[in-house]
C-alpha positions in Angstrom: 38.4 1.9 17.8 38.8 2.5 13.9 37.0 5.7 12.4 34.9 3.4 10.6 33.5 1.3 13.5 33.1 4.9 15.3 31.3 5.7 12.1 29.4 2.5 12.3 28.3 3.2 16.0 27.5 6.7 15.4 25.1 5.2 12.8 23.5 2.8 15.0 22.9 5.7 18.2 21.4 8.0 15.5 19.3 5.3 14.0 18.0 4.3 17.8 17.5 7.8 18.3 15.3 8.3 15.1 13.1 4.8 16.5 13.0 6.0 19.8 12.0 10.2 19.4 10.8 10.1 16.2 8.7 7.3 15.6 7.6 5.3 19.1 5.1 7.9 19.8 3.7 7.6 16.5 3.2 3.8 16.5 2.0 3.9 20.2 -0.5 6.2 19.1 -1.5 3.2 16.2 -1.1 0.5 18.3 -3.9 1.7 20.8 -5.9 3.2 18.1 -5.8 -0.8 16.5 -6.3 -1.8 19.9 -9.8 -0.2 20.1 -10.7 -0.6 16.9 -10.0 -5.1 17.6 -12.2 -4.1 20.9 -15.2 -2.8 18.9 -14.9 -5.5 16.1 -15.7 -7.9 18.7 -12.5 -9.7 18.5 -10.8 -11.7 21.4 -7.9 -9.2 22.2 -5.1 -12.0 22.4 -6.4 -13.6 19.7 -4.2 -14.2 16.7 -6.5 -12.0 14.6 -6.6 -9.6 17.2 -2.3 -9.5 17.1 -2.3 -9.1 13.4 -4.7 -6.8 13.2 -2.8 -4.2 15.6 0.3 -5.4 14.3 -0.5 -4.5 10.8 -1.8 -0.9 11.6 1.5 -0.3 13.9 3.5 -1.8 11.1 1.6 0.2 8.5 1.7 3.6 10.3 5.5 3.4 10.9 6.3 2.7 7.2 4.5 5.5 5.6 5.8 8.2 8.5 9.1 7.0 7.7 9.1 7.0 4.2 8.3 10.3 4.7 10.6 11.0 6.8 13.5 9.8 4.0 12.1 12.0 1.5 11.8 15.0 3.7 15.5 15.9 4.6 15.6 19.4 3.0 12.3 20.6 5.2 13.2 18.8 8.1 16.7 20.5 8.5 14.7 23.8 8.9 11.6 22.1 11.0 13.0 19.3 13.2 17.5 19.7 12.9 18.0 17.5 15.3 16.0 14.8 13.6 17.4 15.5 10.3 21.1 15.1 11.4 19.7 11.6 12.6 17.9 10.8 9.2 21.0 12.3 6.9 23.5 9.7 8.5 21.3 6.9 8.4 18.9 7.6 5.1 19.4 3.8 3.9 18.6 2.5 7.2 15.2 4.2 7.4 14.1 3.8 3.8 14.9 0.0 4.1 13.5 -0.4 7.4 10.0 1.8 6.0 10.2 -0.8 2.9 10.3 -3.8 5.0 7.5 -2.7 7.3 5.3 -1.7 4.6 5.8 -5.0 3.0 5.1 -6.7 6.6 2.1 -5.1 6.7 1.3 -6.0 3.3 1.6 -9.5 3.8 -0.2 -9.3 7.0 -3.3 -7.6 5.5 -3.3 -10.9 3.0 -3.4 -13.4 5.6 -6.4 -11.7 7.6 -8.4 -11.0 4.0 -8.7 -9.6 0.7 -10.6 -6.4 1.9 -7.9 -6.0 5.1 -4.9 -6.1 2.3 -6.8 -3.9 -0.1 -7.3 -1.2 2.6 -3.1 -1.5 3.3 -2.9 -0.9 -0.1 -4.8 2.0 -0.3 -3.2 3.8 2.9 0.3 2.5 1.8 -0.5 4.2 -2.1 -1.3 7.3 -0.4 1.6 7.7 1.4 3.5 7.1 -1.4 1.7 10.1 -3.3 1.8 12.2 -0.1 5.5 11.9 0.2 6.7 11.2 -3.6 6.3 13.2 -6.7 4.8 9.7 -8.5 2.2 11.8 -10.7 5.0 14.9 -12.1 5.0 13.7 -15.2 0.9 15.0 -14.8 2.0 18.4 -13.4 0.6 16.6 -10.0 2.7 17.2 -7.2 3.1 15.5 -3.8 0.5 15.5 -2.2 1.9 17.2 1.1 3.0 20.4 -1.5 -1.0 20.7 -2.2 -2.9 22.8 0.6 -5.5 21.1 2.7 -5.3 18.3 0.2 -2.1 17.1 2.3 -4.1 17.0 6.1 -7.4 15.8 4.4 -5.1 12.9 3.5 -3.5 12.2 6.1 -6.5 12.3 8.4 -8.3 9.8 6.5 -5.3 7.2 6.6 -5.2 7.1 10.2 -9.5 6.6 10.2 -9.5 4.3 7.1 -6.9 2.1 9.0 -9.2 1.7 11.8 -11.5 -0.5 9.4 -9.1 -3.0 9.1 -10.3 -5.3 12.0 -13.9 -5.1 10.5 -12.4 -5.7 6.4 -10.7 -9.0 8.4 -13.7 -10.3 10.0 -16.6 -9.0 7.7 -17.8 -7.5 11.2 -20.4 -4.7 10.2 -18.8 -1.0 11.6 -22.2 0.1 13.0 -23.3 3.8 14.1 -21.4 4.1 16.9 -18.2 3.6 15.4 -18.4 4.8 12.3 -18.9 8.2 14.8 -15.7 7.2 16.4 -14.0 6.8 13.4 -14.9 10.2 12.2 -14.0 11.6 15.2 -10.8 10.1 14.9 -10.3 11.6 11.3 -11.3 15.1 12.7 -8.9 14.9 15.6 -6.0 13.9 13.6 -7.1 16.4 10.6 -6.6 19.0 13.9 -3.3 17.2 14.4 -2.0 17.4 11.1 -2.9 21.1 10.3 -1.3 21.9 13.8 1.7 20.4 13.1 2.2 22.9 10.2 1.9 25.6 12.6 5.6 25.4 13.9 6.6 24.2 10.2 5.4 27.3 8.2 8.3 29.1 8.2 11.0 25.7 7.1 8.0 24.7 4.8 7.8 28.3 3.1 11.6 28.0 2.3 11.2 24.8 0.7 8.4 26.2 -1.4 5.6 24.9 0.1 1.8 26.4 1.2 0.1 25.1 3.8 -2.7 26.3 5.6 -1.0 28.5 8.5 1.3 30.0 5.8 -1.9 31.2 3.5 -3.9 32.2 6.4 -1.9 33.1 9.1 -1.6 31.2 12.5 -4.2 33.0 14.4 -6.7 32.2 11.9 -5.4 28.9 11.1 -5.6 28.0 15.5 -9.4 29.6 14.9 -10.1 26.9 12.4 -8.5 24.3 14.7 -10.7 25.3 17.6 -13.6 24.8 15.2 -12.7 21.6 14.0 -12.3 20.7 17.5 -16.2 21.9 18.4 -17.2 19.7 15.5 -15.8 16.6 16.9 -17.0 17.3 20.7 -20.2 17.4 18.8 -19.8 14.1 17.0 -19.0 12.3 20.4 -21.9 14.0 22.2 -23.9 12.4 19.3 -22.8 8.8 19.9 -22.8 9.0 23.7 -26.7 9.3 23.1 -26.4 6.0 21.5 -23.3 4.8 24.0 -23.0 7.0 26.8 -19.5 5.9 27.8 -18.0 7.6 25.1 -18.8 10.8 26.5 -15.4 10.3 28.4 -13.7 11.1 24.9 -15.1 14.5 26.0 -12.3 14.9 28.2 -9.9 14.5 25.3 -11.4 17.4 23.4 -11.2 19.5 26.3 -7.2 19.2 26.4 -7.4 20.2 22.9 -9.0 23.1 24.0 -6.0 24.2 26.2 -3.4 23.6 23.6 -5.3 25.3 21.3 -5.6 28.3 23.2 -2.2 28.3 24.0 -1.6 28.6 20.1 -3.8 31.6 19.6 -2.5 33.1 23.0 1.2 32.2 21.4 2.2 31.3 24.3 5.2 29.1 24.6 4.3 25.4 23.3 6.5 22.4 22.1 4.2 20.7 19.7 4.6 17.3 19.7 2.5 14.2 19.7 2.6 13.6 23.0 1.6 17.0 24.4 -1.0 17.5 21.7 -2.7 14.6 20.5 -1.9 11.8 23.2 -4.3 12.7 25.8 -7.4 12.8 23.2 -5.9 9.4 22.1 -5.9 8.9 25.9 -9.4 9.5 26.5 -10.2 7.8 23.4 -8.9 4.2 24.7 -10.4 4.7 27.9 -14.0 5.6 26.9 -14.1 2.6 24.6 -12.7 0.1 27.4 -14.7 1.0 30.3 -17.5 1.5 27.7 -16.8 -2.6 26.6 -16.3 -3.5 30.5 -20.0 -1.7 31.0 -21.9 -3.1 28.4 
C-alpha cells in the first residue's frame, strides 16, 4: 500500500470516526425530538410529510454542529484532542458534508412549505453567526464568543426546530406543546451551559467567556439546578392539562443526579448521552404513551 492510499484510508477511519462519536448522538437526539414533534402535529408517522419533516431537523442539526465543528479546531484541540485530530485531517470532508446537509435541509423545508423553509433558514443563519465572525466588520463577534448570548442561542434552535412539522402543515401548536417546547429550550439551555463546564479552561485560552469561566463552576452548576427546577415546573404545568407528560418528570430527575455530581465534582464524562439523553428519553416516552392513551 502507497503512503498516499494509507493517507487516503487514514482519512476515511477518521472521517467515520467524527460521524460515528461526534455527531450520531447529536442527530439521534434530533431525530426523536422531530419524531415527537410529527406525533403532536398530528401527522401519520410513515407518512411522506412525516419522513421529511424528521429528515429535515436531523439533516439541519448535523449541518450546523458540524459547521461548527470546522471552525472550531483551535478550541477543540484543548476541549475534545481526540476529536480535533479527526476534524484537522479531514476539515474539507466535514465542511462539505455540513454544506451539503444544510442545503438538503434547505430544499427539504421548500418542498413541505414556505414557513417550514423560512424557519431552516433562520436556525441555519444562526448557526452561521454562532460559529462565523459574519458581523466583524460591526465589532460583532461570533456569537459563541458573547456570554449567555451563545446558549440562549443555541437553545432556541433546537426548540424553534420543533415547529417545523406545525410551519408544514399549518397545524396550530397548542398549550400543551408550546409547554413542551419550552421545556425543551430550557433543557438544552442546561445542556449547553453544561457543556462549557469541562470547556472553561480550552475556551479561556482561546479568549473566550462563558458562563462557568465568569462565575465559577459551582455557581454556574447552582444556576443549572435552577434552570432545571424551572422546567420540572413547566412539565408539572402541562401534565394538569395532559397528565402523561408528567413522565418527562423522570427526565428532570436524572438531571438532578448529574447535576449534583457537578457541584459535588465528582468524577463525570459529560457527554450527550450521559447528560441529556435520558431527559430526551423520558421526553419521547411521555409523548408516545401520552398519544397511545388519549
Amino acid at each position: 500500500m502507497t503512503p498516499h492510499e494509507t493517507s487516503r484510508q487514514a482519512g476515511a477511519l477518521n472521517v467515520k470516526d467524527y460521524l460515528v462519536h461526534a455527531r450520531l448522538p447529536i442527530v439521534l437526539g434530533a431525530f426523536l425530538l422531530m419524531a415527537v414533534s410529527v406525533l403532536y402535529a398530528d401527522i401519520p408517522l410513515l407518512s411522506p410529510v412525516s419522513l421529511a419533516c424528521i429528515a429535515t431537523g436531523s439533516l439541519l442539526i448535523f449541518s450546523v454542529y458540524s459547521f461548527n465543528s470546522w471552525t472550531d479546531f483551535d478550541e477543540d484541540r484543548v476541549n475534545s484532542p481526540e476529536f480535533a485530530a479527526v476534524g484537522s485531517r479531514s476539515k474539507r470532508a466535514i465542511f462539505a458534508m455540513s454544506l451539503s446537509t444544510g442545503i438538503a435541509a434547505m430544499t427539504l423545508g421548500l418542498l413541505l412549505s414556505l414557513l417550514a423553509a423560512i424557519t431552516v433558514a433562520i436556525i441555519l443563519a444562526a448557526g452561521l453567526l454562532y460559529s462565523y465572525p459574519v458581523l466583524g466588520a460591526l465589532g460583532i463577534p461570533r456569537f459563541k464568543e458573547i456570554p449567555v448570548l451563545k446558549n440562549l442561542v443555541a437553545a432556541a434552535s433546537w426548540a424553534v426546530m420543533l415547529t417545523i412539522p406545525f410551519s408544514a402543515t399549518g397545524t396550530p401548536l397548542g398549550p400543551v406543546v408550546s409547554l413542551l417546547i419550552l421545556f425543551v429550550f430550557l433543557q438544552f439551555l442546561v445542556e449547553s451551559i453544561s457543556r462549557d463546564l469541562p470547556d472553561r479552561h480550552g475556551d479561556a485560552r482561546a479568549g473566550f467567556s462563558t458562563i462557568p469561566s465568569v462565575i465559577g463552576p459551582r455557581r454556574t452548576v447552582a444556576l443549572l439546578l435552577a434552570i432545571n427546577t424551572v422546567s420540572a415546573a413547566v412539565i408539572a404545568v402541562s401534565a394538569t392539562l395532559a397528565f402523561y407528560t408528567s413522565l418527562i418528570l423522570v427526565g428532570c430527575a436524572w438531571r438532578y443526579c448529574m447535576l449534583y455530581l457537578m457541584l459535588e465534582e465528582r468524577p463525570l464524562t459529560f457527554t450527550f448521552a450521559k447528560i441529556n439523553f435520558p431527559t430526551l428519553l423520558a421526553l419521547v416516552v411521555g409523548a408516545i404513551l401520552g398519544k397511545l392513551l388519549v
